[in-house]
PyMOL commands that place a pseudoatom at each C-alpha (Angstrom):
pseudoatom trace, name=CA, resn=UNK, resi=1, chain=A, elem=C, hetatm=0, pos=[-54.121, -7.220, -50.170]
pseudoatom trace, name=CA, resn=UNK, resi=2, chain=A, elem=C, hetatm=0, pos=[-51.265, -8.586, -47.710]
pseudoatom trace, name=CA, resn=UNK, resi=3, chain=A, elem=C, hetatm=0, pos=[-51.631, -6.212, -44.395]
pseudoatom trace, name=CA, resn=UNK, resi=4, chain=A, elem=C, hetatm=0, pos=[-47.847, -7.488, -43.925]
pseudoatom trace, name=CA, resn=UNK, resi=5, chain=A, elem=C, hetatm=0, pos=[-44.753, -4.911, -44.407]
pseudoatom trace, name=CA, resn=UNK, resi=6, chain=A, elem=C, hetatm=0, pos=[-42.734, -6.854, -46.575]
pseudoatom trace, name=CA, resn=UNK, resi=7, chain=A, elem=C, hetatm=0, pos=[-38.950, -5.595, -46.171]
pseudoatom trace, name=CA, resn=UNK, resi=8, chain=A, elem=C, hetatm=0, pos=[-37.965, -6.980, -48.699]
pseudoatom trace, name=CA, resn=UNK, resi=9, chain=A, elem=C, hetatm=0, pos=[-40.284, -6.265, -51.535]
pseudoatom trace, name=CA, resn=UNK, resi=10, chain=A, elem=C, hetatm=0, pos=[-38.455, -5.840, -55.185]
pseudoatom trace, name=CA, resn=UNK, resi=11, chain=A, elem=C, hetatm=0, pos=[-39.441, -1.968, -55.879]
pseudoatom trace, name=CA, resn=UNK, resi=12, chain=A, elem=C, hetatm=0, pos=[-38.470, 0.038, -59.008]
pseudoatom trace, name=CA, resn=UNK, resi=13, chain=A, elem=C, hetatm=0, pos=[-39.597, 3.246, -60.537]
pseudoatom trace, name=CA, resn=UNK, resi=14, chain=A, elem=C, hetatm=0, pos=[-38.101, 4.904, -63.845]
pseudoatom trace, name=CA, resn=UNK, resi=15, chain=A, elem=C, hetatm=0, pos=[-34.955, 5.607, -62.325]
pseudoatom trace, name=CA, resn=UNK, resi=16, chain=A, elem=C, hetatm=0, pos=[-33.889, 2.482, -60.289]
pseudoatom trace, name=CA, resn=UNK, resi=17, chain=A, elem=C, hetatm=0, pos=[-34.591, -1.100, -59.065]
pseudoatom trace, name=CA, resn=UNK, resi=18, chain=A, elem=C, hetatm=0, pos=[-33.922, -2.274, -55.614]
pseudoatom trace, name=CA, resn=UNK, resi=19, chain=A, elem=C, hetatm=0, pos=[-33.688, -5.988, -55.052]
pseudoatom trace, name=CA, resn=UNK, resi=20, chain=A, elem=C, hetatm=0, pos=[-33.395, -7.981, -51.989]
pseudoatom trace, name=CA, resn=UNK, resi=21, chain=A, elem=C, hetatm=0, pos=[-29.102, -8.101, -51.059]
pseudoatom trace, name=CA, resn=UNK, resi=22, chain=A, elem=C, hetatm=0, pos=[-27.679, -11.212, -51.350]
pseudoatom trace, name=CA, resn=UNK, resi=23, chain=A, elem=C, hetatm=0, pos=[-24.056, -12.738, -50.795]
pseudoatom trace, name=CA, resn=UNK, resi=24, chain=A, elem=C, hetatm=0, pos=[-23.277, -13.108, -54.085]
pseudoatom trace, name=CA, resn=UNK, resi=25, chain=A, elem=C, hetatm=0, pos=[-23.836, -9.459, -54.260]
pseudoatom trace, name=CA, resn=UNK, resi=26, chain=A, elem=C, hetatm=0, pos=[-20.454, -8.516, -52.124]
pseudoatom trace, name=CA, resn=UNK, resi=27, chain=A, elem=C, hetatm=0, pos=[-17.846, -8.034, -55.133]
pseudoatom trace, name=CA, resn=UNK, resi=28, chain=A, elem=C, hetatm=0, pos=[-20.227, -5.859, -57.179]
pseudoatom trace, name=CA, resn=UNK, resi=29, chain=A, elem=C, hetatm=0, pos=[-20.976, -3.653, -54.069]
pseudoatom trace, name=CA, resn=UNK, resi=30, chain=A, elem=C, hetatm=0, pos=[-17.428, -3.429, -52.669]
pseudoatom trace, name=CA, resn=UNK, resi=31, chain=A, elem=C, hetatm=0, pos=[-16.483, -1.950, -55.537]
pseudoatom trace, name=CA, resn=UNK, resi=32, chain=A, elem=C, hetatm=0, pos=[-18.636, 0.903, -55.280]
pseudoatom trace, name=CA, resn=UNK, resi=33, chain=A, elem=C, hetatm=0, pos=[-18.151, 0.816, -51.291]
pseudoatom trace, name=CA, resn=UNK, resi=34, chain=A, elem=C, hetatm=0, pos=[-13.913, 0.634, -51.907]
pseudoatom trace, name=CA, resn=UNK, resi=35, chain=A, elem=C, hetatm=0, pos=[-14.456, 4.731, -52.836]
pseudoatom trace, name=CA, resn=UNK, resi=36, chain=A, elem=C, hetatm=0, pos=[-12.669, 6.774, -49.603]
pseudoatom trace, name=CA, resn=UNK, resi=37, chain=A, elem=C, hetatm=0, pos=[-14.800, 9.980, -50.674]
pseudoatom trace, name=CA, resn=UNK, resi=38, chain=A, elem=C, hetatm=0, pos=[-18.201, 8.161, -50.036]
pseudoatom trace, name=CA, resn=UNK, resi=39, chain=A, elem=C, hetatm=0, pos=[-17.197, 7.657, -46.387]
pseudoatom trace, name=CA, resn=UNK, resi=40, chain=A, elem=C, hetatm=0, pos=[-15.620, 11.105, -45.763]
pseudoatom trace, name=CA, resn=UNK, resi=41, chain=A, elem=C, hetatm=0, pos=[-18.721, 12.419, -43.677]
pseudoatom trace, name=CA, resn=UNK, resi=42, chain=A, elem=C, hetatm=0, pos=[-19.900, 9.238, -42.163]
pseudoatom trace, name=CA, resn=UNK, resi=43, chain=A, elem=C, hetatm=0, pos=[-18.800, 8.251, -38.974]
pseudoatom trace, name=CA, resn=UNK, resi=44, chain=A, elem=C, hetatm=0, pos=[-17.429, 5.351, -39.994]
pseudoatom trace, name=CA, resn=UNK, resi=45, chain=A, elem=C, hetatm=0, pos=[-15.376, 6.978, -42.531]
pseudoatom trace, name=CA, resn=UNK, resi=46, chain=A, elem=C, hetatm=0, pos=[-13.149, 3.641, -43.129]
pseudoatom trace, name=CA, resn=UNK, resi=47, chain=A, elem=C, hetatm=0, pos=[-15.903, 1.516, -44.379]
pseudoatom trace, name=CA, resn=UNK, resi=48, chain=A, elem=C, hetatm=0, pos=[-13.978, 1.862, -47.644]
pseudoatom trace, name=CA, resn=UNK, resi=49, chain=A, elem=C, hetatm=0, pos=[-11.436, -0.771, -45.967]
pseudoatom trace, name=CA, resn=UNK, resi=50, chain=A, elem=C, hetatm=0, pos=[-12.785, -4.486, -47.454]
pseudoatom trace, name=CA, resn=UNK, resi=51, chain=A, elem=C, hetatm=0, pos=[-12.716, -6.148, -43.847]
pseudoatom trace, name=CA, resn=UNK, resi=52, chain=A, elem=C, hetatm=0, pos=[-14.488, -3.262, -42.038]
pseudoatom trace, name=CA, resn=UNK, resi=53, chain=A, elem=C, hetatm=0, pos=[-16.966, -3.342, -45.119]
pseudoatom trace, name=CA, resn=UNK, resi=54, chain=A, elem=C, hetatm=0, pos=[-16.865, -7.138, -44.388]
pseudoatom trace, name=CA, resn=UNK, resi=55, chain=A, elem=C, hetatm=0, pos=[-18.538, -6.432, -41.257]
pseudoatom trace, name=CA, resn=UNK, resi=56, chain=A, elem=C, hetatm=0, pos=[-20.906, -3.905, -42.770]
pseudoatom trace, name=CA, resn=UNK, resi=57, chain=A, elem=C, hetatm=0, pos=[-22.100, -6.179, -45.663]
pseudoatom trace, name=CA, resn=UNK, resi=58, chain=A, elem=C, hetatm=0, pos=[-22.597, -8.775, -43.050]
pseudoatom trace, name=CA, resn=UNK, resi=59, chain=A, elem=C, hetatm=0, pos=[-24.879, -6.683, -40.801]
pseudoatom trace, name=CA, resn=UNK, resi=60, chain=A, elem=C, hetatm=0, pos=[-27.122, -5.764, -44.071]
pseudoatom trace, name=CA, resn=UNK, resi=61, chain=A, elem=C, hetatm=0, pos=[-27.645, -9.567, -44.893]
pseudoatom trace, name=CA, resn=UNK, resi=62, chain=A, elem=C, hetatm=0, pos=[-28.694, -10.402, -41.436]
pseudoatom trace, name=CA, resn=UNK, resi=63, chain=A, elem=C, hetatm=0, pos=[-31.054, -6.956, -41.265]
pseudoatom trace, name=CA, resn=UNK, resi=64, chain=A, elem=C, hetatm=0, pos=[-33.223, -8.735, -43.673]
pseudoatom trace, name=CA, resn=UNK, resi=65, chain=A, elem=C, hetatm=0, pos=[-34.149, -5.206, -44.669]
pseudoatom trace, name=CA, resn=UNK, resi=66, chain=A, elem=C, hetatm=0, pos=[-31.264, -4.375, -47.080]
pseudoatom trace, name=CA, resn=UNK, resi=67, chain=A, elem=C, hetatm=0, pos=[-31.414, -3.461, -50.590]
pseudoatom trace, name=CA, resn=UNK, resi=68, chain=A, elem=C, hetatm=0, pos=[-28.956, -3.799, -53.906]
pseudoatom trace, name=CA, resn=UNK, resi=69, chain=A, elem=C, hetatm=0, pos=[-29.643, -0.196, -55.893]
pseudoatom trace, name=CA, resn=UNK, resi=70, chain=A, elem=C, hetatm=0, pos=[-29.408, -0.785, -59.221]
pseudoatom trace, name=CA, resn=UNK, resi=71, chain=A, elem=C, hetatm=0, pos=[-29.529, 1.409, -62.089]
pseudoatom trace, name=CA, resn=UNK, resi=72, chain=A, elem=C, hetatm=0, pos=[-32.384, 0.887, -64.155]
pseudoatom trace, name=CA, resn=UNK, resi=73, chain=A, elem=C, hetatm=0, pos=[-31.194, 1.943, -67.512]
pseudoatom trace, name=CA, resn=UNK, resi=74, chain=A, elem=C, hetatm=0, pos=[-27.572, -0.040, -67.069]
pseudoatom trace, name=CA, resn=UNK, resi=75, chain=A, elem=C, hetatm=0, pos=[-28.122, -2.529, -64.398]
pseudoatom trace, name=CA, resn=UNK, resi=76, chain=A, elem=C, hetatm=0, pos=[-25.348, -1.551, -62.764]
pseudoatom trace, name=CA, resn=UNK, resi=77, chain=A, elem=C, hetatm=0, pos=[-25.072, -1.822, -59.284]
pseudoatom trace, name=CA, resn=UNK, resi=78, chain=A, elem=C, hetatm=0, pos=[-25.115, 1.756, -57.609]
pseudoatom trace, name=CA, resn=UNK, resi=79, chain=A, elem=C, hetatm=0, pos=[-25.594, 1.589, -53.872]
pseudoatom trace, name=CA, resn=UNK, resi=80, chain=A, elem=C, hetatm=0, pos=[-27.511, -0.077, -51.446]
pseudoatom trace, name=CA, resn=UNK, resi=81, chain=A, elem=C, hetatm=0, pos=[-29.970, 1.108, -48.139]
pseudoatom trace, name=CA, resn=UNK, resi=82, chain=A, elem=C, hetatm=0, pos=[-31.889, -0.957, -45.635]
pseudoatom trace, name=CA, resn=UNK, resi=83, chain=A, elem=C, hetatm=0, pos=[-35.062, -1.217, -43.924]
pseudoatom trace, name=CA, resn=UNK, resi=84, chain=A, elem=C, hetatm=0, pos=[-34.407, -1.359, -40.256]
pseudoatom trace, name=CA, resn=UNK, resi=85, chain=A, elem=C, hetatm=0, pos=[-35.362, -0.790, -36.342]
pseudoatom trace, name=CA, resn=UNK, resi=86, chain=A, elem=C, hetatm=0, pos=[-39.274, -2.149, -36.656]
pseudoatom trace, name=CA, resn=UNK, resi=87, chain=A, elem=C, hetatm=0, pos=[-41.528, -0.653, -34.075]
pseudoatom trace, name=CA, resn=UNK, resi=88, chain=A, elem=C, hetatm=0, pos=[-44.450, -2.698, -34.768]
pseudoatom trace, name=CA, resn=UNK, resi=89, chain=A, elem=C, hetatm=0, pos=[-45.949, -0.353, -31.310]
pseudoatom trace, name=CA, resn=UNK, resi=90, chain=A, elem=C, hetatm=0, pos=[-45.585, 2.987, -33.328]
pseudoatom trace, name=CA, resn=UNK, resi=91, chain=A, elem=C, hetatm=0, pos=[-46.107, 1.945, -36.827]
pseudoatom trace, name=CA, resn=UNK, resi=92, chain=A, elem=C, hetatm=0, pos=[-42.150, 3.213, -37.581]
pseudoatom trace, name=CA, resn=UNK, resi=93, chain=A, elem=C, hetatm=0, pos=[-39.240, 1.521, -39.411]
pseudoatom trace, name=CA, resn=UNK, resi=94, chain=A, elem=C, hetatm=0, pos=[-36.233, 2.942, -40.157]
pseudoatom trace, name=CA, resn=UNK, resi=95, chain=A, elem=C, hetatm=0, pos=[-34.432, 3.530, -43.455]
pseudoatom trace, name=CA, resn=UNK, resi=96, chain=A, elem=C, hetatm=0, pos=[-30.816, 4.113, -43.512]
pseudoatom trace, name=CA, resn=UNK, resi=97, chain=A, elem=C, hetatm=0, pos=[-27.415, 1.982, -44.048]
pseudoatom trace, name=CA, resn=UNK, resi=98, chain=A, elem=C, hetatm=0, pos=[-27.655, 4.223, -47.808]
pseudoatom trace, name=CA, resn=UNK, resi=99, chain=A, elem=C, hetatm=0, pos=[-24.682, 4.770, -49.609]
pseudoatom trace, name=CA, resn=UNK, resi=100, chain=A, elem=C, hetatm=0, pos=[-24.587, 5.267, -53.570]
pseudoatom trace, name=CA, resn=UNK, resi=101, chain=A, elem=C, hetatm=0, pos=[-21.396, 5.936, -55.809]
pseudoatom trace, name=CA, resn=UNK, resi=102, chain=A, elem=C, hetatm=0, pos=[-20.453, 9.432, -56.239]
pseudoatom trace, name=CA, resn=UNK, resi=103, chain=A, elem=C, hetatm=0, pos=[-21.241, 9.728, -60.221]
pseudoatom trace, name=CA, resn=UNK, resi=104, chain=A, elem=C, hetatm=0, pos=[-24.432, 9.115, -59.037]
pseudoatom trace, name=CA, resn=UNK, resi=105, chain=A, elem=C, hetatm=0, pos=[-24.854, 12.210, -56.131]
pseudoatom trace, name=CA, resn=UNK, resi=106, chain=A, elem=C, hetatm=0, pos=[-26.363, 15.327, -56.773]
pseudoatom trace, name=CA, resn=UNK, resi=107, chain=A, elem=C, hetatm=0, pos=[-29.173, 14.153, -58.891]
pseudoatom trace, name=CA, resn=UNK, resi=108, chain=A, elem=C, hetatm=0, pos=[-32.364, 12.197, -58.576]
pseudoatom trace, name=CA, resn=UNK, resi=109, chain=A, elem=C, hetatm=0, pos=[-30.898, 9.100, -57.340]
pseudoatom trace, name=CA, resn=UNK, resi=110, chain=A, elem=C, hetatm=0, pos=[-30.640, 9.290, -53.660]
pseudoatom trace, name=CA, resn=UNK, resi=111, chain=A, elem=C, hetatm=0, pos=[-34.288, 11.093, -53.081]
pseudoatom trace, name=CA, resn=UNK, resi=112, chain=A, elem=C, hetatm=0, pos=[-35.714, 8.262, -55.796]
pseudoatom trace, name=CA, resn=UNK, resi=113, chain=A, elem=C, hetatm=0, pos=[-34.287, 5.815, -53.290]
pseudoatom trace, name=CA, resn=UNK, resi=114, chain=A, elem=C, hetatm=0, pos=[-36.085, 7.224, -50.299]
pseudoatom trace, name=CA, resn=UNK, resi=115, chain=A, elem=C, hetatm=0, pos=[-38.869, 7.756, -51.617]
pseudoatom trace, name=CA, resn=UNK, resi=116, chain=A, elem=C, hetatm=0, pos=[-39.642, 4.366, -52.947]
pseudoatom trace, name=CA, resn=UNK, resi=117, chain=A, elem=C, hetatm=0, pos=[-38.845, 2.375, -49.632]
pseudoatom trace, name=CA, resn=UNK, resi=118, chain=A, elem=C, hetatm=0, pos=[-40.822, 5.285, -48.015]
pseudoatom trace, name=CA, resn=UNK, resi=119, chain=A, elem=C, hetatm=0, pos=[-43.852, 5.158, -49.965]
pseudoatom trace, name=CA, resn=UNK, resi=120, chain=A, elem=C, hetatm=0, pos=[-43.788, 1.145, -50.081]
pseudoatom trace, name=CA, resn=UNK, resi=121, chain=A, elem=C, hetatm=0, pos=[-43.076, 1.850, -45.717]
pseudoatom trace, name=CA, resn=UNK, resi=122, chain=A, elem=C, hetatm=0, pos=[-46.270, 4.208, -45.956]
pseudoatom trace, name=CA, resn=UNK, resi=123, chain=A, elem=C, hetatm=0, pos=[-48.569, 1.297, -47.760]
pseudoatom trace, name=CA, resn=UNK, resi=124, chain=A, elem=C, hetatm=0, pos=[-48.622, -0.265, -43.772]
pseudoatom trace, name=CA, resn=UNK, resi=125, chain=A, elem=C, hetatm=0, pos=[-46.542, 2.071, -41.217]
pseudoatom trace, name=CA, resn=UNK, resi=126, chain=A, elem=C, hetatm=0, pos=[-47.044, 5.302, -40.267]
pseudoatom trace, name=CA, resn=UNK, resi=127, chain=A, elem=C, hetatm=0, pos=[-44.010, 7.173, -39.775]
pseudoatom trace, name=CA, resn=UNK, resi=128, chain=A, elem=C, hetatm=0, pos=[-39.855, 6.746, -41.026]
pseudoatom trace, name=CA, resn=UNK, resi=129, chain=A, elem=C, hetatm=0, pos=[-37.255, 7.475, -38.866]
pseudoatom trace, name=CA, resn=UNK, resi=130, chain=A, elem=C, hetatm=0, pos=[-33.800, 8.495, -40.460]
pseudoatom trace, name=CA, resn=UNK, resi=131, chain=A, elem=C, hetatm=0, pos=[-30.535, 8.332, -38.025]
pseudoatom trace, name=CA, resn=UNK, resi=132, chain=A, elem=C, hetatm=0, pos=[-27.986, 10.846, -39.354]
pseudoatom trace, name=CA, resn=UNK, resi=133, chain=A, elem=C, hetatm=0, pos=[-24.194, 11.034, -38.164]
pseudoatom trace, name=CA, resn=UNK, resi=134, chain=A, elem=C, hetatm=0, pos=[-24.184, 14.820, -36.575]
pseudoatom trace, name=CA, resn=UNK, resi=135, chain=A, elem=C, hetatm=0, pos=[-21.122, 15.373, -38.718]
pseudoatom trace, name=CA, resn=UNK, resi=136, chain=A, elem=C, hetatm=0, pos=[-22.835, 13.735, -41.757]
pseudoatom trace, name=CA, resn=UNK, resi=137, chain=A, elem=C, hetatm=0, pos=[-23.901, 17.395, -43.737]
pseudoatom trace, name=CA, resn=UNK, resi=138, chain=A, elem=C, hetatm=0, pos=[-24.553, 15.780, -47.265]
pseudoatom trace, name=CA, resn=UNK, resi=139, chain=A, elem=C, hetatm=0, pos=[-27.402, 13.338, -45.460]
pseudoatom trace, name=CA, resn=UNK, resi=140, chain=A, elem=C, hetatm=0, pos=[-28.532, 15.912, -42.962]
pseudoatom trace, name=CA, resn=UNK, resi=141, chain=A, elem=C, hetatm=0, pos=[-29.390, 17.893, -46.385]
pseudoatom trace, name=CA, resn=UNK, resi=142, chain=A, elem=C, hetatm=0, pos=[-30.828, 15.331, -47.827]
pseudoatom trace, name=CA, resn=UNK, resi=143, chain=A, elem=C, hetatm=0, pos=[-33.575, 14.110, -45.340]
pseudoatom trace, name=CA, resn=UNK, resi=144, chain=A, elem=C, hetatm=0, pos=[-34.481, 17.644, -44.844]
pseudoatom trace, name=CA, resn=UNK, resi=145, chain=A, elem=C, hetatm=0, pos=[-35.513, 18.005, -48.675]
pseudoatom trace, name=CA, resn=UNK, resi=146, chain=A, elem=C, hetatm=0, pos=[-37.457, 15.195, -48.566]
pseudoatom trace, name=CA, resn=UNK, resi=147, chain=A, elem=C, hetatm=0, pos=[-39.469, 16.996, -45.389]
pseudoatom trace, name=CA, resn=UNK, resi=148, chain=A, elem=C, hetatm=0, pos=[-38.213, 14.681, -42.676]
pseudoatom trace, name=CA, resn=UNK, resi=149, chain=A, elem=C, hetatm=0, pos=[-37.992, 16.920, -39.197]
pseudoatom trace, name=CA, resn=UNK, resi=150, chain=A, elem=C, hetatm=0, pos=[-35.476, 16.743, -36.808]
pseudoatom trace, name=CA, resn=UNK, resi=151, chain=A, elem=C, hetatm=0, pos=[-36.730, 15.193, -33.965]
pseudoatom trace, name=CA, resn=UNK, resi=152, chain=A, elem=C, hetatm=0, pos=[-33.930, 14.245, -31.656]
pseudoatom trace, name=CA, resn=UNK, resi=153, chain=A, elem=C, hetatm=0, pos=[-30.411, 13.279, -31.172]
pseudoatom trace, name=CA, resn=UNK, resi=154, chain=A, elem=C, hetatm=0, pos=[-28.775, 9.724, -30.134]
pseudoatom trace, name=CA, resn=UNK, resi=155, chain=A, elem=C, hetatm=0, pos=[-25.436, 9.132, -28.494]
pseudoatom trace, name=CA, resn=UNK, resi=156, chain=A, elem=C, hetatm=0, pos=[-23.939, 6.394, -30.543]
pseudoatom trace, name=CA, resn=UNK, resi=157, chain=A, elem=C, hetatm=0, pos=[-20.396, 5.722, -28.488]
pseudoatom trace, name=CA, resn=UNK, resi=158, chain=A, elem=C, hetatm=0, pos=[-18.830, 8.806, -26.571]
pseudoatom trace, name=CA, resn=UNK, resi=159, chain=A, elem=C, hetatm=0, pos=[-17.504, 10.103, -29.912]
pseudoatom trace, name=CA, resn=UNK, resi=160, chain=A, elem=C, hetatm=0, pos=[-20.280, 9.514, -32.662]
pseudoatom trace, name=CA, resn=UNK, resi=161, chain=A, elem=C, hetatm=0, pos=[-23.728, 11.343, -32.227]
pseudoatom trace, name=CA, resn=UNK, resi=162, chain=A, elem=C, hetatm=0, pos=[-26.498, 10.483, -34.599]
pseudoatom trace, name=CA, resn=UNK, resi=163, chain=A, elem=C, hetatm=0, pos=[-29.722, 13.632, -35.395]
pseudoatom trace, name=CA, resn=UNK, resi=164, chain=A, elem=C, hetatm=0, pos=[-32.841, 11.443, -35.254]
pseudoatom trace, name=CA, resn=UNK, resi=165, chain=A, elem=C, hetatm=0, pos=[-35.420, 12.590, -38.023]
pseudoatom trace, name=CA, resn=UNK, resi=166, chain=A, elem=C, hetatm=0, pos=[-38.803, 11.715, -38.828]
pseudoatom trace, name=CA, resn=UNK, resi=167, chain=A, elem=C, hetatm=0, pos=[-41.153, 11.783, -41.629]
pseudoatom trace, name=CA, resn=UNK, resi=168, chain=A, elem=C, hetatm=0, pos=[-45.181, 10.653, -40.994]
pseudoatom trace, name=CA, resn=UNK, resi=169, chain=A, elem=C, hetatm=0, pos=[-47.208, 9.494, -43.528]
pseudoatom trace, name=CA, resn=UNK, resi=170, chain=A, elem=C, hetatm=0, pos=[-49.284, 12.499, -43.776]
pseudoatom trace, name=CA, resn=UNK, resi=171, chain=A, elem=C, hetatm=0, pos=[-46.054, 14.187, -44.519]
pseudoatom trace, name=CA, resn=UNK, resi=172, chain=A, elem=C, hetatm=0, pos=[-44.089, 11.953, -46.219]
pseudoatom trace, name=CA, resn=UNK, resi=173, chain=A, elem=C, hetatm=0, pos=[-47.175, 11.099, -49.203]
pseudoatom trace, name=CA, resn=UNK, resi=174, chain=A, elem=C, hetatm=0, pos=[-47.762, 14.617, -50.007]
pseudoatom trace, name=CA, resn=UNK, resi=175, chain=A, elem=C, hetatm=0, pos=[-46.696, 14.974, -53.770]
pseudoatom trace, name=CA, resn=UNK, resi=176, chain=A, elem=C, hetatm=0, pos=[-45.682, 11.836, -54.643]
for i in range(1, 176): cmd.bond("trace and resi %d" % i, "trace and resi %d" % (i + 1))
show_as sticks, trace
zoom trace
């Protein structure tokens, strides 16, 4: 077995497949991205706006961490998340960057996501950090069900605060 975290391991379970983003991958995600309501909470609530999603998409790419979500029963492209902030010292990564088109909220899809870059993270690391806009309710709710703890907050710019949470491994495997 390779004792290396590989960010960008091809992962899928029943529900979805994430693969490694590419560029060629821009039109298909814009599209979902282009949706206003997706971006309502987040602090960057313009991201909708092709040239700040531009920027956005460009940032994933060079994370070498990001994801396409796609749906495994369609193949159509849903979302996307990221594997980011390494702390090789504490055995953390974080996961974040998630966004997945609104037909697709409510359900399974979002926690499915998590939970397979967070059990593939908890094959090697020890704990997943989560950073959460403080205005951000619908992802605030979100890490909580899947037992991540508030553990702190981080001042972004003078306007944007982000809720650090974490989930350990001891947590973070139970049930899955």
């Amino acid at each position: 077995m390779n004792n290396t975290f590989d960010r960008q391991e091809e992962l899928e379970d029943d529900l979805i497949q994430i693969i490694p983003l590419k560029a060629e991958h821009f039109e298909a995600l814009y599209r979902v991205a282009s949706d206003p309501l997706i971006w309502e909470q987040h602090p960057n609530n313009d991201r909708y706006l092709r040239v700040v999603f531009e920027a956005f998409f460009e940032g994933a790419l060079a994370s070498e961490g990001a994801y396409l979500v796609l749906d495994k029963e369609t193949g159509e492209v849903i979302g996307c998340s990221r594997y980011y902030d390494f702390d090789e010292e504490k055995k953390a990564i974080a996961i974040g960057f998630t966004f997945i088109a609104r037909q697709f909220w409510g359900g399974t899809y979002n926690s499915a996501l998590k939970r397979l870059m967070m059990n593939h993270a908890f094959e090697y690391l020890d704990a997943v950090i989560f950073h959460v806009g403080s205005q951000n309710l619908r992802s605030q709710k979100a890490v909580e069900k899947l037992g991540a703890k508030k553990i702190g907050e981080q001042v972004v710019t003078p306007i944007k605060l982000n809720y650090i949470y974490q989930l350990t491994k001891a947590i973070g495997s139970r049930g899955n």
